[in-house]
N, C-alpha and C positions, 0 to 999 in steps of 0.2 A: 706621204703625199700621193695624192693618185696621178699613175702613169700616164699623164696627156703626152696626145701625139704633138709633131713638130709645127705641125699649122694653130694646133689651137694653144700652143706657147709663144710662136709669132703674132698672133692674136692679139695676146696679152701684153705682149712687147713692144707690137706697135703703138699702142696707145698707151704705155709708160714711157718709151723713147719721146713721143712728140710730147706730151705732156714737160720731160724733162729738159726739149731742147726747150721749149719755150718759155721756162725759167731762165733757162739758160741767158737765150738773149734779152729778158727782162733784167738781166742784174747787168747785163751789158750797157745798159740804160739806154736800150733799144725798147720805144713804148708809142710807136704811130703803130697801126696795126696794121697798114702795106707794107711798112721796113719789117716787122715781125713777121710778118707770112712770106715775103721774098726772101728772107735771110734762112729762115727755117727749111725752104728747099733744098736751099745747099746742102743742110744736114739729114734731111731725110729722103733725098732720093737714090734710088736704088745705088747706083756710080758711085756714090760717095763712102756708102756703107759697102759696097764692092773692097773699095779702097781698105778703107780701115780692115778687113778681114786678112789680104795682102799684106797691110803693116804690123798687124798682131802676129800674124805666123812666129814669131820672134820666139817662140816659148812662153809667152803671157797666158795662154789658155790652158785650164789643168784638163786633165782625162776626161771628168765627169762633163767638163764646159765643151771639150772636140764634142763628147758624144752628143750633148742636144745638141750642137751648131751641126753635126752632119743629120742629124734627125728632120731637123728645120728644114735644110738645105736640101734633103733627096726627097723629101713628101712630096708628093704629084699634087696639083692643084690646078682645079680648073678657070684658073684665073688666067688672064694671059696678060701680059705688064704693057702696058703703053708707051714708055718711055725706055727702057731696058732691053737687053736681048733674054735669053731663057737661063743662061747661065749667069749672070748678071744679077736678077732677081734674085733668083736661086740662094747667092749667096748673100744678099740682103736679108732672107728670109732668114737665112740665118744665124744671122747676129741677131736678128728681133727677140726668135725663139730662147736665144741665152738670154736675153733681158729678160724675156716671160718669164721664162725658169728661175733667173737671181729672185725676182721679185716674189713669186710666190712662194718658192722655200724661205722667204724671208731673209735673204742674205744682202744687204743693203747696202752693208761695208762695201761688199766685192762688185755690187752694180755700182755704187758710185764710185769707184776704182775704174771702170770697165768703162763708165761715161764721162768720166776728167779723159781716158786715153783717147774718146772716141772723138771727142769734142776738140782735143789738143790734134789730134792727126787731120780731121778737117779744115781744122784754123790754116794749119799747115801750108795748106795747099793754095 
């Protein structure tokens, strides 16, 4: 696989994360499409995905998964988050970049592993 940097695996990730929550809450038999884009906040704003990075620490992430989640996480971007502080993002960015990464090595097993956790730890809250 070619070595993409951390932004253009959170990239990727973001737009397999939202795709995934929003199955998500369609099998919730969540199907107005204000309750599905209110509810989808929850899980895709930065705070949230902050969170779940916090409750992974556990050991659930192997070596290769820390390295692209720090790769994600310290790439400069001249983006500046709206809703977030810089280190907040930061760490949203990357969890995204490990979903890019599951998805394009084609490891589907351990992204939908990675998205039952992320899903269950937002429920959580």
């Amino acid at each position: 696989m070619i070595q993409y940097n951390g932004l253009t695996l959170a990239y990727i990730g973001d737009a397999i994360y939202e795709l995934e929550v929003r199955k998500h809450l369609l099998e919730k038999n969540i199907t107005k499409v204000n309750d599905l884009h209110n509810n989808a906040i929850r899980y895709t704003n930065a705070n949230a995905q902050a969170l779940v990075v916090k409750q992974l620490s556990d050991g659930f992430w192997n070596e290769e998964e820390l390295s692209v989640f720090r790769r994600g996480r310290n790439q400069n971007s001249s983006h500046k988050p709206k809703n977030a502080d810089i280190q907040t993002y930061n760490m949203a960015t990357g969890v995204e970049a490990v979903i890019g990464f599951l998805y394009l090595e084609n490891r589907y097993e351990r992204l939908a592993e990675l998205l039952e956790r992320i899903f269950r730890i937002i429920e959580e809250q």
